[in-house]
N, CA, C and O atoms as a GROMACS GRO file, in nm:
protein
  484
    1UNK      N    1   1.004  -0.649   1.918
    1UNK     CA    2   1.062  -0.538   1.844
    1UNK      C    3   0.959  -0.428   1.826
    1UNK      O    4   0.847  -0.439   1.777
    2UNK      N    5   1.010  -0.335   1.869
    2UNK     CA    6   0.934  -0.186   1.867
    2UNK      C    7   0.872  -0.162   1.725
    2UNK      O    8   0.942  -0.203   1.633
    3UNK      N    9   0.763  -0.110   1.695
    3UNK     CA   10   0.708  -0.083   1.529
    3UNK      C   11   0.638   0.041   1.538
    3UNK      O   12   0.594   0.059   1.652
    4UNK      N   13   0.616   0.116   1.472
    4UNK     CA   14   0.582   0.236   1.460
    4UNK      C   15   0.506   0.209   1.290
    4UNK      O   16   0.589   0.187   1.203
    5UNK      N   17   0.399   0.210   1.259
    5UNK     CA   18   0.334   0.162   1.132
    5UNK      C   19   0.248   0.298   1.101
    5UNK      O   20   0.171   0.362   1.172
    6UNK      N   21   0.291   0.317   0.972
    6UNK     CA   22   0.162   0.436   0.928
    6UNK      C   23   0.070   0.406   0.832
    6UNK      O   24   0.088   0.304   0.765
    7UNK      N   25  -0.052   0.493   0.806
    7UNK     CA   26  -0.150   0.422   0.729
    7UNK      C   27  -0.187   0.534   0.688
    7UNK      O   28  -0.148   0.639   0.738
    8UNK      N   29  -0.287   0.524   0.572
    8UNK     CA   30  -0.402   0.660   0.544
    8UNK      C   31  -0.339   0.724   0.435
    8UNK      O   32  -0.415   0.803   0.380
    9UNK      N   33  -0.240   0.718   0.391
    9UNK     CA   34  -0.175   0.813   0.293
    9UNK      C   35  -0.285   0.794   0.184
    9UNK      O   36  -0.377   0.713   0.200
   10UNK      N   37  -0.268   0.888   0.052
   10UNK     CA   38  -0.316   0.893  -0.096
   10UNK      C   39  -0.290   0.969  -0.152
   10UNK      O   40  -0.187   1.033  -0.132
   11UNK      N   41  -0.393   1.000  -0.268
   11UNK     CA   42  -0.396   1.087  -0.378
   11UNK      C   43  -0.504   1.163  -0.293
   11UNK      O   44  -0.583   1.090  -0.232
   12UNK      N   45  -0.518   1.285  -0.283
   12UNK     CA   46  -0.666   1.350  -0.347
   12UNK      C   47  -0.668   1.513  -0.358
   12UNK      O   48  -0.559   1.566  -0.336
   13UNK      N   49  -0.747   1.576  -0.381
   13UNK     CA   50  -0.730   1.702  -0.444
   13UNK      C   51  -0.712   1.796  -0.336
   13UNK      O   52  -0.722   1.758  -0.219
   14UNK      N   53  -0.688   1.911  -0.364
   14UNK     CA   54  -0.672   2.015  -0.301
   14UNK      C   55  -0.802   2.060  -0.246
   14UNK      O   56  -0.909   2.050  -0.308
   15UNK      N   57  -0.789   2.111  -0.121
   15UNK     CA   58  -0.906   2.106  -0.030
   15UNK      C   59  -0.980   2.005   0.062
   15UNK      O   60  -1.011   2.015   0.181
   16UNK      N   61  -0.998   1.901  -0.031
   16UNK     CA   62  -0.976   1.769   0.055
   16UNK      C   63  -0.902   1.749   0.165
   16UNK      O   64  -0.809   1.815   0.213
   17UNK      N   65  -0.972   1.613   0.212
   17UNK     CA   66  -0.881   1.590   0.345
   17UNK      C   67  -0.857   1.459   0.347
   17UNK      O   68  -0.932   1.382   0.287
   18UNK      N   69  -0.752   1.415   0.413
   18UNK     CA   70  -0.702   1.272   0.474
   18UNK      C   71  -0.664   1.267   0.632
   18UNK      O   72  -0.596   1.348   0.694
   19UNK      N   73  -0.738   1.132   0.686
   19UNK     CA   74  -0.704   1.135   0.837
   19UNK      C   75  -0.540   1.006   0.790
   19UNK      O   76  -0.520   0.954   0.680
   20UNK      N   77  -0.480   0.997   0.881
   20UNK     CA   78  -0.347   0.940   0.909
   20UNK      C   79  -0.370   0.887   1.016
   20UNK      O   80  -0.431   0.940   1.109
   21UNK      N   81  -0.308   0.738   1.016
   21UNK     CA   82  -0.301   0.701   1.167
   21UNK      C   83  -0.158   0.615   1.155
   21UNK      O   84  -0.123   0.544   1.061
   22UNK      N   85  -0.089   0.642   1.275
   22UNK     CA   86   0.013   0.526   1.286
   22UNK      C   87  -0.053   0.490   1.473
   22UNK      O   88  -0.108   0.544   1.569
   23UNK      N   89   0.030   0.307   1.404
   23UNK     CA   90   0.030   0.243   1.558
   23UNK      C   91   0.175   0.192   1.598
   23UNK      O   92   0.284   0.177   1.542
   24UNK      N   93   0.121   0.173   1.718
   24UNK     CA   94   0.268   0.139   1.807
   24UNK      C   95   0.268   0.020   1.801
   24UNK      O   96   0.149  -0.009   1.790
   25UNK      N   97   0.339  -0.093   1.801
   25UNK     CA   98   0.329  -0.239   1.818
   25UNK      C   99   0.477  -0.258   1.902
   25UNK      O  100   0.582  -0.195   1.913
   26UNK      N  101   0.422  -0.379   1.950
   26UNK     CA  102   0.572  -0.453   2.024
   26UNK      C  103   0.579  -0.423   2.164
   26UNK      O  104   0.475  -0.383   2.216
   27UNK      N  105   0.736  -0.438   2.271
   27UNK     CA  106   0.653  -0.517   2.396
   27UNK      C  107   0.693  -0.320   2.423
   27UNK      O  108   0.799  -0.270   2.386
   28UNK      N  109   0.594  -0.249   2.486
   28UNK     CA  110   0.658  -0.102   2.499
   28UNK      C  111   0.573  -0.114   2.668
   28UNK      O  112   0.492  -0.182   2.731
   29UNK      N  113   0.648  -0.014   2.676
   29UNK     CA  114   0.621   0.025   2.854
   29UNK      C  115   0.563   0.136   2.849
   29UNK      O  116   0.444   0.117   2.822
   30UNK      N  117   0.579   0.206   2.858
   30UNK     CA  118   0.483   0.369   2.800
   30UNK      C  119   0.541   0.443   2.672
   30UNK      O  120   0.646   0.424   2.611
   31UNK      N  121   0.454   0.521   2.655
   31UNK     CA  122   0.436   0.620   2.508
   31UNK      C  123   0.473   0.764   2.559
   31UNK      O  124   0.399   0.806   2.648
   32UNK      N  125   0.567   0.839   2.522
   32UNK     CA  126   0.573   0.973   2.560
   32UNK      C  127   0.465   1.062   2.441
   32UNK      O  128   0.348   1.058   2.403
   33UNK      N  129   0.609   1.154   2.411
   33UNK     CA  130   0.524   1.242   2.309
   33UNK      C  131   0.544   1.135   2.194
   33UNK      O  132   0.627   1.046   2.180
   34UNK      N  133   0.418   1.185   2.105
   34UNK     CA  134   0.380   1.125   1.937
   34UNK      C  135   0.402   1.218   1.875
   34UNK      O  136   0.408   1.321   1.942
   35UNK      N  137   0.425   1.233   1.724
   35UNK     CA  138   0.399   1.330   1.647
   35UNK      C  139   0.396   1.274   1.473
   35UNK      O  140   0.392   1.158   1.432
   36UNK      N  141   0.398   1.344   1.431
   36UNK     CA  142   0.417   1.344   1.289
   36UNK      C  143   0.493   1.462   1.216
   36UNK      O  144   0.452   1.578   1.221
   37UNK      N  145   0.597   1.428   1.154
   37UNK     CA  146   0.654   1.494   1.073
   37UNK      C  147   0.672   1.466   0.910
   37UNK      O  148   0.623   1.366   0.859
   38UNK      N  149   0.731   1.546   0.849
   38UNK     CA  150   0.638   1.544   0.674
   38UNK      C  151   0.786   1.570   0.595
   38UNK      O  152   0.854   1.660   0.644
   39UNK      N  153   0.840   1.503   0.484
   39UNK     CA  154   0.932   1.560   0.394
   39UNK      C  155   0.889   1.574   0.294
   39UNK      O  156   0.836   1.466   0.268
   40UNK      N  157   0.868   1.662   0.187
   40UNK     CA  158   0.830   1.691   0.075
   40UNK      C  159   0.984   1.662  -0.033
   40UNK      O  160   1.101   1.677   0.005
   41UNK      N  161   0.946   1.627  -0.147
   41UNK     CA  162   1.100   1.614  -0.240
   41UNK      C  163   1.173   1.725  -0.200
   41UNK      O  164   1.116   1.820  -0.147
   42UNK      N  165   1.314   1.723  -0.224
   42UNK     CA  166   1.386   1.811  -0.223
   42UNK      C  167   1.390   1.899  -0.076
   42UNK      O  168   1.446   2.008  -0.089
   43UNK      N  169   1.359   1.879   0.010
   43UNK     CA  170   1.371   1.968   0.168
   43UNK      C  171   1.380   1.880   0.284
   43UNK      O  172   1.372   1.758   0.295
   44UNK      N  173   1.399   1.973   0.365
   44UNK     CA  174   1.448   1.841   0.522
   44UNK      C  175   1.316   1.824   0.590
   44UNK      O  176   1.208   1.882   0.584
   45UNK      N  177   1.356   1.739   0.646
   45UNK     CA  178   1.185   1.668   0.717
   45UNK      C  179   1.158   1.804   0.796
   45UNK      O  180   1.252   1.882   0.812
   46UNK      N  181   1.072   1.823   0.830
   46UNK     CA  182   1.004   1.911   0.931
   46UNK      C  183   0.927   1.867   0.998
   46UNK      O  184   0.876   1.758   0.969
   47UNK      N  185   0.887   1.942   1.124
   47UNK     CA  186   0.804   1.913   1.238
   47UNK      C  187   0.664   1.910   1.173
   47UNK      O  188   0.655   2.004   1.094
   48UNK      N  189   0.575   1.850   1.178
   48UNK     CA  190   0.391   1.894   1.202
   48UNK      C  191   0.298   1.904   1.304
   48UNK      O  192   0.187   1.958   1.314
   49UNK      N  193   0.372   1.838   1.378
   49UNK     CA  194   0.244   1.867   1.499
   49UNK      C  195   0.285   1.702   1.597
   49UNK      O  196   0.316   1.586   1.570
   50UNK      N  197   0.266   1.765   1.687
   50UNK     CA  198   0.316   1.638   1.812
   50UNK      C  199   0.202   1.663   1.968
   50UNK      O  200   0.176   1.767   2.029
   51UNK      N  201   0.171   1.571   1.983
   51UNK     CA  202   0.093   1.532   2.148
   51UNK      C  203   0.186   1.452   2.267
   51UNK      O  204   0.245   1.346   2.250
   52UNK      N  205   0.182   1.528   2.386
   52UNK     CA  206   0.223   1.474   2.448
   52UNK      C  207   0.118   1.325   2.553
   52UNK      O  208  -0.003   1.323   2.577
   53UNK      N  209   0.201   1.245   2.585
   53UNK     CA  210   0.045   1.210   2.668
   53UNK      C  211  -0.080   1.229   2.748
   53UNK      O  212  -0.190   1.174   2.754
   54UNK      N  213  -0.022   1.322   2.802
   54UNK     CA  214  -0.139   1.433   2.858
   54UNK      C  215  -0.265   1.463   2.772
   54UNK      O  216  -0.382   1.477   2.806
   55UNK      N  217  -0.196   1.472   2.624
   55UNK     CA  218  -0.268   1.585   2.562
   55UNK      C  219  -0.292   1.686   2.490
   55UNK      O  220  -0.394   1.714   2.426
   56UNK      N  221  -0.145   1.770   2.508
   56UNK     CA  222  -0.082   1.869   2.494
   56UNK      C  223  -0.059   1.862   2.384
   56UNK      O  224   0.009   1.766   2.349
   57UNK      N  225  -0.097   1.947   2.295
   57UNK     CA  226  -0.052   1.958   2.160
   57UNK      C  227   0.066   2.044   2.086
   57UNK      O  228   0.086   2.135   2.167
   58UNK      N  229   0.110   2.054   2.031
   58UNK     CA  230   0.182   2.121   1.941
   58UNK      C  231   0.161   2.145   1.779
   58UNK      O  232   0.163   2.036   1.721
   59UNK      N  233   0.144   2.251   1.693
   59UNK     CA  234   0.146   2.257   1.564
   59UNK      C  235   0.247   2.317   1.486
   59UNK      O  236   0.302   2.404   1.554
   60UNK      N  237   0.301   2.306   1.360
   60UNK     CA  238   0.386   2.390   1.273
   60UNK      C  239   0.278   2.508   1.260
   60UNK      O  240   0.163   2.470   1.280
   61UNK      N  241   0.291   2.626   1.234
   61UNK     CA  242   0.205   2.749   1.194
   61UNK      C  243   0.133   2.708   1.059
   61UNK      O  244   0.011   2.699   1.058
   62UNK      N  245   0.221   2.678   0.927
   62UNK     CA  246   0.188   2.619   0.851
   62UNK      C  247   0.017   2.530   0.847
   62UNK      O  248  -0.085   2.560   0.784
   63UNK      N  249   0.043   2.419   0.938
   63UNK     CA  250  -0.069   2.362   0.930
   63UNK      C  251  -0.210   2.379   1.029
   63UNK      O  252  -0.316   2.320   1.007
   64UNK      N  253  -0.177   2.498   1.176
   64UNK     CA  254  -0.279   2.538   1.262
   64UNK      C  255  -0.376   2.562   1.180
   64UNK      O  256  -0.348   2.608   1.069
   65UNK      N  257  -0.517   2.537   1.217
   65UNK     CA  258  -0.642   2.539   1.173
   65UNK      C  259  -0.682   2.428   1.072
   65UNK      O  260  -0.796   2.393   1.041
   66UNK      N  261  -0.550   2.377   1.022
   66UNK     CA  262  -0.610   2.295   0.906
   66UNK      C  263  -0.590   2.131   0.977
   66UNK      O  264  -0.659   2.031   0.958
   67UNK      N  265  -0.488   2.146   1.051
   67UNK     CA  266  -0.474   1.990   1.060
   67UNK      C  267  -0.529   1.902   1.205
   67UNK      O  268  -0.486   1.980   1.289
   68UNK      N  269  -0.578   1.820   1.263
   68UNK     CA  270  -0.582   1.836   1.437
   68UNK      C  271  -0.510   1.696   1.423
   68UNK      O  272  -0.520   1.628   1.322
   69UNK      N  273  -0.426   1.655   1.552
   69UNK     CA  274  -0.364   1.543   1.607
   69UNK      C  275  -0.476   1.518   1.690
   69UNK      O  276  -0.560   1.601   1.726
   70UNK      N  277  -0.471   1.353   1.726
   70UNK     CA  278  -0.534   1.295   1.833
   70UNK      C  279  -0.460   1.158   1.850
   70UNK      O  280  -0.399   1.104   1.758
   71UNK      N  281  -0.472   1.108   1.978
   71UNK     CA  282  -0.425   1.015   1.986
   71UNK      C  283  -0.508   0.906   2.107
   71UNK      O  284  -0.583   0.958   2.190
   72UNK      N  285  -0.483   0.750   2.106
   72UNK     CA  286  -0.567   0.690   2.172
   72UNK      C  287  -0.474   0.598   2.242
   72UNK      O  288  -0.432   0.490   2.200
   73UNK      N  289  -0.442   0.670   2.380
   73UNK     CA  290  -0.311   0.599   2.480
   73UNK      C  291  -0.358   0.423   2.454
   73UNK      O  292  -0.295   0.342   2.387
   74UNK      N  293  -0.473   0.400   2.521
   74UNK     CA  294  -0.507   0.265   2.493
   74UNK      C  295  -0.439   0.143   2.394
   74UNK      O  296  -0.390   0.030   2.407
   75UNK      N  297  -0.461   0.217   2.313
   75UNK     CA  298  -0.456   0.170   2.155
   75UNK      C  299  -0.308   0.151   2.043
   75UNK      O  300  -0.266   0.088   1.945
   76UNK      N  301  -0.255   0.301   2.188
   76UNK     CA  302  -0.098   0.316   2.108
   76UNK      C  303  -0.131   0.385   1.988
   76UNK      O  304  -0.057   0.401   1.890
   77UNK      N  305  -0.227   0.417   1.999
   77UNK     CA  306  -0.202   0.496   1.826
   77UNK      C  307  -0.225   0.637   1.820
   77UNK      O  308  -0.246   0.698   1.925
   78UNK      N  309  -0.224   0.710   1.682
   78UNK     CA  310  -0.154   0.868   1.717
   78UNK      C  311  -0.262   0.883   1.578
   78UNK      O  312  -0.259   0.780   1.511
   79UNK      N  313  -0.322   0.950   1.543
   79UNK     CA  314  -0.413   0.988   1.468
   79UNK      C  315  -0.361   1.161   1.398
   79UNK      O  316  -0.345   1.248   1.484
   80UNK      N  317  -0.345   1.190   1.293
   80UNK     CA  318  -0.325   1.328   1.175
   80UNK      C  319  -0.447   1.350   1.087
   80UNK      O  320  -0.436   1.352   0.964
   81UNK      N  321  -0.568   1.368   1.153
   81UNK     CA  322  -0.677   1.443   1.015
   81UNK      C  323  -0.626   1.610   1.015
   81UNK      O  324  -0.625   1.697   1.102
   82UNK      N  325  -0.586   1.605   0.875
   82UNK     CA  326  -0.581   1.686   0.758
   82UNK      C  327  -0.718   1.726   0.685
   82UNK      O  328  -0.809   1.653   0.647
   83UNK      N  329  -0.706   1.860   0.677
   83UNK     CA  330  -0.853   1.936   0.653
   83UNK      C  331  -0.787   2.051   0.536
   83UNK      O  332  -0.670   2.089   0.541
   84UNK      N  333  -0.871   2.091   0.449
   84UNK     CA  334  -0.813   2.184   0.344
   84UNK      C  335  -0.673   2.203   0.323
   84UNK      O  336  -0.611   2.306   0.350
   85UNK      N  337  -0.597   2.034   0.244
   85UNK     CA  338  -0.542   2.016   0.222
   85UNK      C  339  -0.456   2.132   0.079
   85UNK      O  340  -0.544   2.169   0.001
   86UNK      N  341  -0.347   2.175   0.048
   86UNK     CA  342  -0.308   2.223   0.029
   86UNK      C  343  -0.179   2.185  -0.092
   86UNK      O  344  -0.095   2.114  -0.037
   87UNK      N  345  -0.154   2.206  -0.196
   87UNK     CA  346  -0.058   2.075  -0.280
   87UNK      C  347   0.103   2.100  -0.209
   87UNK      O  348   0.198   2.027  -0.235
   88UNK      N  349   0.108   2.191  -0.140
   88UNK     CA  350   0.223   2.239  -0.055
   88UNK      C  351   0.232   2.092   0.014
   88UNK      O  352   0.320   2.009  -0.006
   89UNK      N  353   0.113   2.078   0.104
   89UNK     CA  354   0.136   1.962   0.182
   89UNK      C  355   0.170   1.799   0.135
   89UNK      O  356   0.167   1.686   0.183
   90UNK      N  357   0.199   1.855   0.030
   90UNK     CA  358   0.284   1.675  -0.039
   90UNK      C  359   0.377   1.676   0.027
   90UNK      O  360   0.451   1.772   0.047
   91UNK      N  361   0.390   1.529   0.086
   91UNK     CA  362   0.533   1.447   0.172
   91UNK      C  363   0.505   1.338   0.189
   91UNK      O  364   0.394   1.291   0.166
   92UNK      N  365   0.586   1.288   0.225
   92UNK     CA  366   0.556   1.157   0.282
   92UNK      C  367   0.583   1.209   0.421
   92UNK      O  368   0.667   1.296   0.444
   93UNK      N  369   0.503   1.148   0.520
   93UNK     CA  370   0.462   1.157   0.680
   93UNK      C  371   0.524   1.070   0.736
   93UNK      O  372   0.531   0.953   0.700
   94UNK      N  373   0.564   1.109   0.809
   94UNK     CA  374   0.642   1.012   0.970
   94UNK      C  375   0.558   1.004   1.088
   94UNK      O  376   0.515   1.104   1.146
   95UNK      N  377   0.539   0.906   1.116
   95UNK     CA  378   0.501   0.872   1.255
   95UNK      C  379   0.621   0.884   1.339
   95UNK      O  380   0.720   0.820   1.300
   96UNK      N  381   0.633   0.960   1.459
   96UNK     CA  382   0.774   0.978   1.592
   96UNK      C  383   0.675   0.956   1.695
   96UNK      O  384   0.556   0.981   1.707
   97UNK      N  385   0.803   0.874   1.796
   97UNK     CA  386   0.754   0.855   1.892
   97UNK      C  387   0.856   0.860   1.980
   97UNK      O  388   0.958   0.815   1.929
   98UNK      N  389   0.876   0.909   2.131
   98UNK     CA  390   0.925   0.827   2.239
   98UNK      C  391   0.898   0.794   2.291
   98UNK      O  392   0.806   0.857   2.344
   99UNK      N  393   0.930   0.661   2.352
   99UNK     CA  394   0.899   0.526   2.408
   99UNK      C  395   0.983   0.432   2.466
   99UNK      O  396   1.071   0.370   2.407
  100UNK      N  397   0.946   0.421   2.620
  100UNK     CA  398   1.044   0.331   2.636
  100UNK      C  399   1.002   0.170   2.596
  100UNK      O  400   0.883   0.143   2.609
  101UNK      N  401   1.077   0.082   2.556
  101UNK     CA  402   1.071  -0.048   2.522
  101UNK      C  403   1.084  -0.151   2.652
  101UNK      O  404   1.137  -0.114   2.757
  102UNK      N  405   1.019  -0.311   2.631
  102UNK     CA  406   1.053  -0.398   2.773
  102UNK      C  407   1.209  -0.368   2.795
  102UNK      O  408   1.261  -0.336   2.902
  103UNK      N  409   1.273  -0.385   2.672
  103UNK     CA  410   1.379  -0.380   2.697
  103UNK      C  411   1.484  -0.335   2.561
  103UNK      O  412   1.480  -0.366   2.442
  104UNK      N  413   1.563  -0.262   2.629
  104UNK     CA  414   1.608  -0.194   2.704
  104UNK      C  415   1.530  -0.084   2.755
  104UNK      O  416   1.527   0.016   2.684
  105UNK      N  417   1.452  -0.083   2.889
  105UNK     CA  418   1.413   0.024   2.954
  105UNK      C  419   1.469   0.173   2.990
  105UNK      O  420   1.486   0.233   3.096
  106UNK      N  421   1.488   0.205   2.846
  106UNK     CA  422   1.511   0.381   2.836
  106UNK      C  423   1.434   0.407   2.778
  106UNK      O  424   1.384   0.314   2.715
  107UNK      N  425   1.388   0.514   2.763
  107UNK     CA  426   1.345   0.634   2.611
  107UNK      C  427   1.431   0.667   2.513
  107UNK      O  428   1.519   0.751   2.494
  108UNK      N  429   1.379   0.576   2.455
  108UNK     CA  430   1.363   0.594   2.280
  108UNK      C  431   1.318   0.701   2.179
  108UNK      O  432   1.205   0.747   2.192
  109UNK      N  433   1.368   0.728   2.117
  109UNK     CA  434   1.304   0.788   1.980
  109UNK      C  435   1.305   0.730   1.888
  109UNK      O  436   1.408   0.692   1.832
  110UNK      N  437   1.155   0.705   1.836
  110UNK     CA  438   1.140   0.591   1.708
  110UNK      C  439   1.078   0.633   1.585
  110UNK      O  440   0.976   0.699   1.605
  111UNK      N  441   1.105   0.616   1.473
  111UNK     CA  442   1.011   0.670   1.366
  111UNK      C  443   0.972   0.570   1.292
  111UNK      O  444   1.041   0.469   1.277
  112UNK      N  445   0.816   0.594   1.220
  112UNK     CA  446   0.808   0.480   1.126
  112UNK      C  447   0.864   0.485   0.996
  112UNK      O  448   0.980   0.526   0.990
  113UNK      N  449   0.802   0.450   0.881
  113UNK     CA  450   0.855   0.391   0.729
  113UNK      C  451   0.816   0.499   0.689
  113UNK      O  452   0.891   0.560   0.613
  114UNK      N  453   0.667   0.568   0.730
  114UNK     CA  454   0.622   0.664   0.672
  114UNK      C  455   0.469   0.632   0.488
  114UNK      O  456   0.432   0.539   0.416
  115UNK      N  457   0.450   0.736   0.502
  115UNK     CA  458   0.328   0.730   0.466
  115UNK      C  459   0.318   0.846   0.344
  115UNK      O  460   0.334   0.960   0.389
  116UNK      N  461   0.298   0.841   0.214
  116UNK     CA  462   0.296   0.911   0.148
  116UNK      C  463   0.149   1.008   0.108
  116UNK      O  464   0.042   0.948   0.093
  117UNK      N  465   0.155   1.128   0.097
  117UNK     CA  466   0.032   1.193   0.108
  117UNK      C  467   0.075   1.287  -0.044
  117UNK      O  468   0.191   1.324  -0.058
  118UNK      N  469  -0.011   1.312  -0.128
  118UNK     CA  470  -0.018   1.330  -0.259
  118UNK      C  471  -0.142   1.488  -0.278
  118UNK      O  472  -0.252   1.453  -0.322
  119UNK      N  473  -0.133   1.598  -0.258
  119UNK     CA  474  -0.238   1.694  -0.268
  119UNK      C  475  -0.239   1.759  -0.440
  119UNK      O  476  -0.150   1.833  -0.483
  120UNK      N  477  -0.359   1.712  -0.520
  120UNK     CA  478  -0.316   1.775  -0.660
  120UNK      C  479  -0.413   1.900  -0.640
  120UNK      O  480  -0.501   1.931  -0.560
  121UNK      N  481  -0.363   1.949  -0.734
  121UNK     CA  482  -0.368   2.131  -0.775
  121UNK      C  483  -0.523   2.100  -0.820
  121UNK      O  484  -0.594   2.190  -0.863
   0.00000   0.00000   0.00000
């Protein structure tokens, strides 16, 4: 069974930073694009920033300069350090992925449980 796990969330102040990592687990065949997306109370999830396997990045405007994605094909895992964190940026975080699985061999879109991130004033 496919898993998508996130980690790294907390408390900490404004300006501060938190790195994020989710991993992939289970029987998968390749990893497309990764990303992370963020819901704050009260609003719809939004995009943050996604890598394709290549490399290729993507950011919300919002978070360019402050946040970088990385990811480690190897490893299956997708990495979010957060840099001059912002109390805007409270959400809880999603790990996305597509991926095809042993089986059924299509592409998938998977998200994890998610990860709560806390920026105080």
């Amino acid at each position: 069974q496919v898993q998508l796990v996130e980690s790294g969330g907390g408390l900490v102040q404004a300006g501060g930073s938190l790195r994020l990592s989710c991993a992939a687990s289970g029987s998968i065949v390749s990893i497309n694009r990764m990303g992370w997306f963020r819901q704050a109370p009260g609003k719809q999830r939004e995009l943050v920033s996604t890598i394709t396997s290549g490399g290729n990045t993507n950011y919300a405007g919002s978070v360019k300069g402050r946040f970088t994605i990385s990811r480690d094909n190897a490893r299956k895992m997708v990495y979010l350090q957060m840099n001059n964190l912002f109390p805007e940026d409270t959400a809880v975080y999603y790990c996305n992925a597509d991926l095809m699985p042993q089986w059924p061999q299509i592409t998938m879109n998977y998200w994890g449980k998610g990860t709560l991130v806390t920026v105080s004033s």
